[in-house]
C-alpha positions in Angstrom: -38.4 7.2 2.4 -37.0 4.9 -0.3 -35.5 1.3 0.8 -32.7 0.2 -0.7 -30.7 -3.0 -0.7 -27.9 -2.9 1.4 -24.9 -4.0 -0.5 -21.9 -5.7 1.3 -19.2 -3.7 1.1 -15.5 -4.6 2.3 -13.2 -1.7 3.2 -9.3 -2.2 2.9 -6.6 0.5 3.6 -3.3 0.5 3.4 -1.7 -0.3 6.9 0.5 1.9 8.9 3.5 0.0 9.5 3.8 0.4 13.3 7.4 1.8 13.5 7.1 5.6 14.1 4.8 8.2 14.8 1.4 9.4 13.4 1.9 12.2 11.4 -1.1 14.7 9.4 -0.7 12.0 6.1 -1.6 9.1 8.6 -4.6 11.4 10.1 -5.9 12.2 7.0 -5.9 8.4 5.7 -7.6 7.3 9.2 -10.3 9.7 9.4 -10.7 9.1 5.4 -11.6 5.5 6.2 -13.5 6.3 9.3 -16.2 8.2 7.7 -16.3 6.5 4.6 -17.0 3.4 6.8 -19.3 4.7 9.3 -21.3 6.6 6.8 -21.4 4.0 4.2 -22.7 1.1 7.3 -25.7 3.3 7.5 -26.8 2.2 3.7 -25.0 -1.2 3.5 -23.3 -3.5 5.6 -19.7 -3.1 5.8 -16.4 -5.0 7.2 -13.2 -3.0 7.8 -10.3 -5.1 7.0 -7.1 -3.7 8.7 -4.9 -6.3 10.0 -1.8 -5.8 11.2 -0.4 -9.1 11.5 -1.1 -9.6 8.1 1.8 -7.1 6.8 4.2 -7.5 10.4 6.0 -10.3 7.8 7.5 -7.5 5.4 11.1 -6.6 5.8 10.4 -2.8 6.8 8.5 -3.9 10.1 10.7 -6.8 10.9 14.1 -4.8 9.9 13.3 -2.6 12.3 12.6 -5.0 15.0 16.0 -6.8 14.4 17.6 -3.7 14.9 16.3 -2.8 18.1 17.3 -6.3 18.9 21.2 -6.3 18.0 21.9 -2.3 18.4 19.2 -0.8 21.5 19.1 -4.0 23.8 18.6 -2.3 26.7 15.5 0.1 25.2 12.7 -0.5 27.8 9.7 -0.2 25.4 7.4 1.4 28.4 9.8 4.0 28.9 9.3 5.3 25.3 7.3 7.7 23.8 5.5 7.4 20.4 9.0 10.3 19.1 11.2 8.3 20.7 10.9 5.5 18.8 10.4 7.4 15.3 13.8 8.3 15.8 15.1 5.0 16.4 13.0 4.2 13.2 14.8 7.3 11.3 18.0 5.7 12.6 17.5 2.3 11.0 16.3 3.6 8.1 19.5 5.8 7.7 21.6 2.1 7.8 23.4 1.4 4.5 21.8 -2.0 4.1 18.8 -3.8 5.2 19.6 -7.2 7.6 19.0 -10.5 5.7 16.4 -12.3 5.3 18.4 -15.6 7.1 18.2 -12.8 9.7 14.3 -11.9 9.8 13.3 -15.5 9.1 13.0 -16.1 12.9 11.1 -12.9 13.5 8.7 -14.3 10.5 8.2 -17.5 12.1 6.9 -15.9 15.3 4.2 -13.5 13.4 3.0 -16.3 11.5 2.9 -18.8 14.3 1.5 -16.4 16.9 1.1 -12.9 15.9 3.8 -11.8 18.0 4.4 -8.1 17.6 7.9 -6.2 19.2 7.7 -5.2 22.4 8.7 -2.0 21.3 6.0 -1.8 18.4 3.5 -3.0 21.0 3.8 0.2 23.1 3.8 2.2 19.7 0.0 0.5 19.3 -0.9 1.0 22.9 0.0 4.8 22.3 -1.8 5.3 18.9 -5.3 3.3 20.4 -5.1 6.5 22.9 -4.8 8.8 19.4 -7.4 6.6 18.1 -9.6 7.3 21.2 -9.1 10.8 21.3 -9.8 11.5 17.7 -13.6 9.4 18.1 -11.6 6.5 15.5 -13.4 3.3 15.3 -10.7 0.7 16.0 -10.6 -1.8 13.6 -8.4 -4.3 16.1 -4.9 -2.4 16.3 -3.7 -4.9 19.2 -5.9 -7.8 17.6 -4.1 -11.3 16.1 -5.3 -11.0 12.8 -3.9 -13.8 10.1 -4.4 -14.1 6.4 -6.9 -16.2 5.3 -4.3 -17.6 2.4 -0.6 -19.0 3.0 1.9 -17.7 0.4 1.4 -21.0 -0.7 -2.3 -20.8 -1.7 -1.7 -17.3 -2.6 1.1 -19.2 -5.2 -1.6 -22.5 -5.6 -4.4 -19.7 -7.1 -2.1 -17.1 -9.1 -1.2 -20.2 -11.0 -4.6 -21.3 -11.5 -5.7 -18.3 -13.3 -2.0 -17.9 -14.6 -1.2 -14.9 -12.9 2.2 -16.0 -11.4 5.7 -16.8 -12.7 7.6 -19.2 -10.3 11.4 -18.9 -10.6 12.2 -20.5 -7.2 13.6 -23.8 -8.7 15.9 -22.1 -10.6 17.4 -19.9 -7.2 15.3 -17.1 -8.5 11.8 -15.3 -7.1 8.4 -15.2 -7.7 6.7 -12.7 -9.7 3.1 -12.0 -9.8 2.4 -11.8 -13.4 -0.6 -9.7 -14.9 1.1 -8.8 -18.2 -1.6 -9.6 -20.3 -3.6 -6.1 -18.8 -0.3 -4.1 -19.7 1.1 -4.1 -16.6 4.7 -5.4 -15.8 5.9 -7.9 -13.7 6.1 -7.6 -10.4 8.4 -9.4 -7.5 5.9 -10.6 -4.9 8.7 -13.2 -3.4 12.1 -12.6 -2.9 14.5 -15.5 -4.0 14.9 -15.9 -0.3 11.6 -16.2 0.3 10.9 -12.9 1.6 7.2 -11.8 0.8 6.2 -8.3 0.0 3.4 -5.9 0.7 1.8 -7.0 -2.3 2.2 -10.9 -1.3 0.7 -10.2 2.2 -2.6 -7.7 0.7 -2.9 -11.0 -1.9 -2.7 -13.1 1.3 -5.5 -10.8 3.2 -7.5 -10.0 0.3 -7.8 -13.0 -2.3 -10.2 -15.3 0.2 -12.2 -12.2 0.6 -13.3 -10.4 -2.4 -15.4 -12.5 -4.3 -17.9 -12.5 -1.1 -18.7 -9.0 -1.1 -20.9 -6.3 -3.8 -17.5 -4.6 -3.6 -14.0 -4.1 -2.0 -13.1 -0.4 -1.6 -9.2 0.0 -1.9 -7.5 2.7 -0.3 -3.8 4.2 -0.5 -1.3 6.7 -1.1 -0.1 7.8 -4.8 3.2 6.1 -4.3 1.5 3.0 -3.6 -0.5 2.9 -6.9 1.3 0.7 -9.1 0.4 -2.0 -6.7 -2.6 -1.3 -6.5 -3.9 -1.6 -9.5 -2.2 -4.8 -10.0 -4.0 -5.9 -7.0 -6.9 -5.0 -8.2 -6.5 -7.0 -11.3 -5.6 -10.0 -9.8 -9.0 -9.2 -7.3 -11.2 -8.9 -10.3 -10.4 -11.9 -11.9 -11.2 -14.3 -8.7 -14.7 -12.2 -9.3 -14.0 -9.1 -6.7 -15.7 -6.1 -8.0 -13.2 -3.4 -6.6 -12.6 0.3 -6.3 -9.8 2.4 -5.7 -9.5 5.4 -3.8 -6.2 7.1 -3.9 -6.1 9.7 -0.5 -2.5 11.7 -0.8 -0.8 12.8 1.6 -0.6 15.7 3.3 2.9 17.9 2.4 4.6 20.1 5.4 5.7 23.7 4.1 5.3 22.2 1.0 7.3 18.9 0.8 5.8 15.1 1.1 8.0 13.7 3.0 7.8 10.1 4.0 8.1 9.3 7.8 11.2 7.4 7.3 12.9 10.4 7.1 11.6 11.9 9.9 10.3 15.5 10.0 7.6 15.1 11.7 8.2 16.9 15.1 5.8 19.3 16.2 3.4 17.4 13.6 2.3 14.1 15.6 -1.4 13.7 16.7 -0.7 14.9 20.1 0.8 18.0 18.8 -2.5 18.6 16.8 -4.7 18.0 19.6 -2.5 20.1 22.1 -3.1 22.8 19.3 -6.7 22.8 18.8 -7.3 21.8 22.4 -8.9 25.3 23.5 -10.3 25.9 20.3 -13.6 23.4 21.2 -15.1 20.5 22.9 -14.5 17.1 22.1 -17.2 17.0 19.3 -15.9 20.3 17.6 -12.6 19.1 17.3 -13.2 15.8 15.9 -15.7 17.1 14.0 -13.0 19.7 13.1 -10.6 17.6 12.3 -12.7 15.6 9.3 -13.8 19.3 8.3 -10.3 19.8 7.6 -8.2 17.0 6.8 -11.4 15.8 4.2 -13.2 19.1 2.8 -10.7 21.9 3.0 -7.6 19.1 2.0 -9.5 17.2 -0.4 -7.9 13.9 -2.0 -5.1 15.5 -3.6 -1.4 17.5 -2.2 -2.8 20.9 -3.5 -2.1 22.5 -0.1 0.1 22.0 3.0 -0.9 21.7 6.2 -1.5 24.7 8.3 -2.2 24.6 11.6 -4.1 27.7 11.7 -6.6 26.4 9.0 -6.9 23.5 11.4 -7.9 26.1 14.5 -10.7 27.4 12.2 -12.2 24.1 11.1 -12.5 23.3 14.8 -14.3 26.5 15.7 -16.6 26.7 12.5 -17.6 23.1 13.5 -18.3 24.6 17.1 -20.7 26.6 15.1 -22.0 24.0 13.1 -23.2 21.9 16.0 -24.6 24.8 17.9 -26.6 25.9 15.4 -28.8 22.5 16.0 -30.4 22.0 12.5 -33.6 20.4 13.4 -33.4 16.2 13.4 -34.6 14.9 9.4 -34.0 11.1 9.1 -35.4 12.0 5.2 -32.6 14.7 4.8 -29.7 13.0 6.2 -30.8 9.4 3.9 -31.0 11.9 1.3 -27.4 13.2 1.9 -26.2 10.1 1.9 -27.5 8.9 -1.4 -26.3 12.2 -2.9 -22.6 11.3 -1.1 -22.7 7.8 -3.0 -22.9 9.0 -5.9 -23.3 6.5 -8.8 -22.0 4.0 -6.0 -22.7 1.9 -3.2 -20.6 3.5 -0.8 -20.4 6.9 0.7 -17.5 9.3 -0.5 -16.1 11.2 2.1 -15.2 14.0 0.8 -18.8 14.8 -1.0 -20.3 14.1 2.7 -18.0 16.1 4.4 -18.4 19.0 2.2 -22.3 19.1 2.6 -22.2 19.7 6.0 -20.4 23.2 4.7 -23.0 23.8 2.4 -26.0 26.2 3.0 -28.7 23.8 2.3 -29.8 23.1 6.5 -28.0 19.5 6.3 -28.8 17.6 9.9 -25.3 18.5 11.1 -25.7 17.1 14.5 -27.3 13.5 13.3 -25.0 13.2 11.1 -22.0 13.8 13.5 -23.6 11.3 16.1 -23.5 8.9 13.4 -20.6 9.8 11.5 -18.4 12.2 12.4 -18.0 11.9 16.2 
């Protein structure tokens, strides 16, 4: 067997914002990450950055907690189920205007100070570490107090430094991140109020962080993409060496629809489970469920989500693991390396899709290590 050297390699999704329920977009960005980490840990060693208390700060996640505040008082969080408080999120969301930032700034304080999470937002995690559980997900620390390495104030400090930022505030306006000299426009990071963005809080997480690793693997949705390459600009020029993976989401009867707006009843994770529940043991299905949601979905919004697809990939993995190719440490290195391509991490999708293939992978060492 060939040794390699094991890169480092630093993984970094996007965040689910925990206001509303898992839907087949968040299940295929989960187990996305989850075998692209697992696999690529048995070549290099690999950290999985997903901190929640990191992007708590943004107005979307605190909004919604200042509603439940001033209009659903009496809500008692244990009471409520992971639906139950989508459609309070659905509710808020359907509000002409967003509260203040004079309003949030309390609810910031708290975060930064302690990682305080919502009550309410606290059940919602309790509830999706079960989904994470059931579905064999390595938890990266859903219910963990997880700061930033960087204050915005370093965050500002180092943009400066390499003159990335344009500063406004002492003239009452806000702060842009400014990366105009790779032709991309400005971009508000800091409100005038002093409300951060998404972007301010992955700059935050991520700018301490890349230049200590071979490479930072970035993944999101397409309509997160403009930001995304500007943070990977701004990554690359504190000496990150970064790659982007852009994961789509899954459309419903052929529409992507964002979970703000609900429609997602019927499609949570517990419906999917309930649905494939007699179609194999626990193995089949979560091996059934990366079958699906990564080799028959692919990266891209080609095809919407059918349930009855899903029943398949659960029994053909059934097969798979019965038929017991023998154990090959050789072959499943050698899968592996062909999964990495040109890189040194493991692509999903190209792993995934070799167990379908009709070379004899090791189909049950590779879902021990990977897949289950």
């Amino acid at each position: 067997m060939t040794t390699y050297a094991r890169p480092r390699v630093l993984v970094a999704p996007v965040t689910v914002t925990p206001t509303k329920p898992l839907t087949p977009s968040h299940v295929k960005g989960l187990l996305w990450v989850d075998v692209l980490c697992r696999a690529t840990a048995l070549v290099a060693d690999v950290d999985y950055r997903y901190s929640l208390t990191t992007y708590n700060v943004t107005a979307q996640t605190l909004g919604f907690w200042a509603y439940l505040d001033s209009e659903c008082p009496a809500l008692d969080p244990e009471s409520l189920t992971e639906e139950a408080i989508g459609r309070h999120y659905v509710r808020y969301q359907a509000r002409a205007s967003p509260p203040s930032y004079a309003v949030l700034r309390s609810y910031e304080e708290r975060v930064e100070a302690t990682g305080w999470v919502h009550p309410v937002s606290a059940r919602l995690l309790r509830i999706w570490a079960g989904h994470y559980a059931a579905l064999g997900l390595h938890d990266p620390g859903l219910t963990a107090v997880q700061p930033p390495g960087l204050e915005m104030a370093g965050v500002l400090h180092l943009l400066t430094a390499h003159g990335l930022c344009l500063d406004l505030r002492n003239d009452g306006g806000p702060v842009y991140l400014d990366a105009t000299r790779f032709g991309v426009p400005l971009r508000r990071i800091v409100s005038a109020e002093g409300q951060p963005n998404y972007l301010a809080c992955a700059l935050r997480d991520l700018l301490p962080l890349a230049g200590e690793y071979d490479r930072v693997v970035l993944l999101y949705d397409r309509e997160l993409h403009a930001d995304y390459v500007l943070l990977s600009k701004v990554l690359e020029v504190v000496g990150g060496v970064i790659s982007r993976e852009v994961v789509e989401r899954v459309p419903i009867d052929g529409v992507v629809r964002s979970s703000r707006h609900g429609g997602w009843a019927g499609y949570t994770v517990a419906d999917l489970l309930a649905a494939v529940r007699d179609a194999g043991d626990t193995d089949a299905v979560r091996l059934g469920l990366r079958l699906y949601f990564i080799a028959v979905l692919g990266r891209g919004v080609q095809q919407s989500f059918r349930m009855d697809l899903l029943r398949q990939s659960v029994v053909r993995a059934g097969r798979l693991l019965a038929a017991g190719f023998p154990a090959d440490p050789v072959g499943m290195d050698r899968v592996l390396r062909r999964s990495m391509g040109h890189l040194d991490y493991v692509d999903p999708y190209r792993l995934t899709s070799a167990l379908l293939s009709r070379g004899n992978p090791p189909v049950r060492q590779l879902a021990r290590a990977v897949f289950c």
